[in-house]
MIRONU-613408 format. One record per residue (C-alpha): residue number from 1; residue in one letter; chain; x, y, z negated. Coordinates in pm, 1 decimal. Layout:
REM MIRONU-613408
   num   residuo   cadena         px         py         pz
   NUM         A        A          X          Y          Z
...
//
This chain:
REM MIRONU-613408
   num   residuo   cadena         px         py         pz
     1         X        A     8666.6    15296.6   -19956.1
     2         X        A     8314.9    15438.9   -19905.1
     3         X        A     8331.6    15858.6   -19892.8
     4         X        A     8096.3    15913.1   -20142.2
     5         X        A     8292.4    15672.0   -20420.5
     6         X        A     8621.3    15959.6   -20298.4
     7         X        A     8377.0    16252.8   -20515.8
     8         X        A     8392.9    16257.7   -20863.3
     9         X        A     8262.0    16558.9   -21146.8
    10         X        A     8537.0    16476.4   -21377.7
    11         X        A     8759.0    16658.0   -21616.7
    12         X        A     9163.8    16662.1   -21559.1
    13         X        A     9359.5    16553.5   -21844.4
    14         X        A     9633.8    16820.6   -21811.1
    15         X        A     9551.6    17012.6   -21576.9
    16         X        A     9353.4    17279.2   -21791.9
    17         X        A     9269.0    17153.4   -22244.6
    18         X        A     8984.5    17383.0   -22213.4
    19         X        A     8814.7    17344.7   -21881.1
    20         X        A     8507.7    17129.2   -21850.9
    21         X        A     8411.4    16928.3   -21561.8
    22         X        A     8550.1    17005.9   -21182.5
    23         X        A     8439.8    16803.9   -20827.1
    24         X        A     8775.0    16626.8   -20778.7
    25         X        A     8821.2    16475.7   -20412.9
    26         X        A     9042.1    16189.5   -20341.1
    27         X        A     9207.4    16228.8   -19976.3
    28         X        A     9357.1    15946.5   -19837.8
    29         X        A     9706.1    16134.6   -19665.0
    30         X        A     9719.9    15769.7   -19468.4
    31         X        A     9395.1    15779.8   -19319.8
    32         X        A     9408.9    15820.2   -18912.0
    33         X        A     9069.9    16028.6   -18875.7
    34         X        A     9145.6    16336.0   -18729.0
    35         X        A     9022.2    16594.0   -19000.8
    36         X        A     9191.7    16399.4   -19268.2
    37         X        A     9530.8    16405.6   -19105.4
    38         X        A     9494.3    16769.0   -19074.7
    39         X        A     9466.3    16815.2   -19398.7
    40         X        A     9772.9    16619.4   -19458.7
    41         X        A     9951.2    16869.3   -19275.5
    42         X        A     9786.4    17193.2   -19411.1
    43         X        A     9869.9    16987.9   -19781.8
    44         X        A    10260.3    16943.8   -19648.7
    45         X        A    10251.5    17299.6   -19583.0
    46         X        A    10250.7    17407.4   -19928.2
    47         X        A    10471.7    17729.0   -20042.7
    48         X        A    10689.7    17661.5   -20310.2
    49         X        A    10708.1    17879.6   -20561.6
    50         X        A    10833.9    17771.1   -20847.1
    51         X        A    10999.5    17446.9   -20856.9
    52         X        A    10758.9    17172.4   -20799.3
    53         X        A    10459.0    17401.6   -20771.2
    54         X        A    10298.1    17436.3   -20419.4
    55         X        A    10004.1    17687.1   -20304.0
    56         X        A     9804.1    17682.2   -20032.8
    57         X        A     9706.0    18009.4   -19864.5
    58         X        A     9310.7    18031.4   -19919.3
    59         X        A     9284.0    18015.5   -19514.3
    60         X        A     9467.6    17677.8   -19485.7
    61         X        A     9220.0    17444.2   -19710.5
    62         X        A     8884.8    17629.1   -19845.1
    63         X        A     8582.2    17412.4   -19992.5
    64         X        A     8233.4    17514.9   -19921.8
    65         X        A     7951.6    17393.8   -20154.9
    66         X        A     7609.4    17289.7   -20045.7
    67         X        A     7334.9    17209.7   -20260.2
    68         X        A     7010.2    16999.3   -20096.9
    69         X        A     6793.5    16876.1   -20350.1
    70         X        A     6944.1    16654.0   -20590.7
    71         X        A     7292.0    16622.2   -20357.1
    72         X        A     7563.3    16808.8   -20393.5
    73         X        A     7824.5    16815.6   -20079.3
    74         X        A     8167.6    16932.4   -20032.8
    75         X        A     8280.3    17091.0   -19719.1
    76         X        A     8657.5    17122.9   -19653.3
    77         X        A     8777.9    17322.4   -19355.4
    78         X        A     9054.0    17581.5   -19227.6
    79         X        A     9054.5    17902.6   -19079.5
    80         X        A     9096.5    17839.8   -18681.3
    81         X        A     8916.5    17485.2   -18695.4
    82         X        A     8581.3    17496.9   -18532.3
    83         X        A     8518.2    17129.7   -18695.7
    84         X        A     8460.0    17016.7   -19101.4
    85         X        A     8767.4    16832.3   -19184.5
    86         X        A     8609.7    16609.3   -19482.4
    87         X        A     8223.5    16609.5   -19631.3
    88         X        A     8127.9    16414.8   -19922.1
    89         X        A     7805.4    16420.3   -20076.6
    90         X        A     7738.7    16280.4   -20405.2
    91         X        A     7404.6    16294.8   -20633.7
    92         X        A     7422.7    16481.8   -20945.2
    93         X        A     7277.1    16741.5   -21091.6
    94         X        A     7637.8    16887.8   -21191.9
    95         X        A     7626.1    17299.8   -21040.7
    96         X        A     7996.5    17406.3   -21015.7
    97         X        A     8044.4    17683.7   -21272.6
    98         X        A     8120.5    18079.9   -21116.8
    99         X        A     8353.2    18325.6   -21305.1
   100         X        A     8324.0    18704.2   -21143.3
   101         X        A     8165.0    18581.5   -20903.1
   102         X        A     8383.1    18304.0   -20729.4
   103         X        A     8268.0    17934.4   -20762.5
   104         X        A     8487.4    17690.7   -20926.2
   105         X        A     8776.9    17562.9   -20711.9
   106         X        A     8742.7    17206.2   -20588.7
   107         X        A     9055.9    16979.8   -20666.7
   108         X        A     9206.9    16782.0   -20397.5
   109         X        A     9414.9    16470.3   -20523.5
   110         X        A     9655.2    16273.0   -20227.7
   111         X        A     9681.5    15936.1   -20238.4
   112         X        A     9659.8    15594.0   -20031.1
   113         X        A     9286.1    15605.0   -20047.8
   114         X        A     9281.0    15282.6   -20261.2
   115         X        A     9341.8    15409.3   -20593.2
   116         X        A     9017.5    15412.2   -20861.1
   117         X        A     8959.2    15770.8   -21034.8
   118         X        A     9142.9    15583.1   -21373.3
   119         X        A     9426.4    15538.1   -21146.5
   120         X        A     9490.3    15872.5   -20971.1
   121         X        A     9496.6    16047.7   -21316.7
   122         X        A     9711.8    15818.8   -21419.0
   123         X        A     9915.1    15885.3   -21136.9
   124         X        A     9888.0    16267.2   -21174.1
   125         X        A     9972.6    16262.9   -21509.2
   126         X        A    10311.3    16067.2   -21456.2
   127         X        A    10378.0    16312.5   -21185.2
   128         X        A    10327.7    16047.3   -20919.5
   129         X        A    10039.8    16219.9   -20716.7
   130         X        A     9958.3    16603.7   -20648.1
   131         X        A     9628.4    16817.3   -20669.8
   132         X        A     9601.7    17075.2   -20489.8
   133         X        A     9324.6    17346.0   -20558.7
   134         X        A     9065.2    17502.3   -20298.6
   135         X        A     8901.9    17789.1   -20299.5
   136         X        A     8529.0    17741.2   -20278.6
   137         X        A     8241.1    17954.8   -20174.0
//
């Protein structure tokens, strides 16, 4: 599937009743590409904290947000990584909200890469796929 149909400005049914629209990213854990396997295995390094819940430390996945014209791109990385692990772009005109001055986390969602955005809420909401959130600057 094309990167820039993987972006979506979307709201999260259960993830947060009151929050508006986030940038979700689909990753595709079976992809062989080198930046999107390492993201697999910053993702399977999660720390558990309570059960089922996993957080990233904010130097193993951060999102960086770059606005040219009417596009608006995403730029995952890690701490130690000279390289950009995954950059979409998408046009909109959508500006990722800031509260005390931190931009909105971006929302990473692991699947097969196949799945429509219908499908991997469905699939989050039955507990069948993960999300993990990024810090974003």
């Amino acid at each position: 599937m094309d990167d820039s149909a993987r972006m979506w400005i979307t709201t999260v049914p259960g993830l947060d009743p009151d929050g508006g629209p986030v940038v979700l990213l689909g990753h595709d854990h079976t992809s062989q590409e080198t930046g999107r396997r390492m993201i697999s295995q910053l993702l399977d390094r999660g720390h558990e904290d309570e059960e089922g819940v996993f957080y990233l430390l904010p130097f193993d996945l951060s999102a960086r947000y770059e606005r040219d014209g009417d596009r608006l791109a995403v730029v995952i990385s890690t701490s130690g990584h000279p390289d950009t692990l995954l950059r979409r772009v998408i046009v909109t005109d959508f500006v990722p909200a800031e509260r005390d001055g931190e931009k909105q986390p971006v929302l990473l969602i692991d699947d097969d890469g196949s799945a429509s955005l219908p499908e991997l809420l469905a699939r989050f909401a039955e507990g069948e796929a993960g999300i993990a959130v990024l810090n974003a600057d």
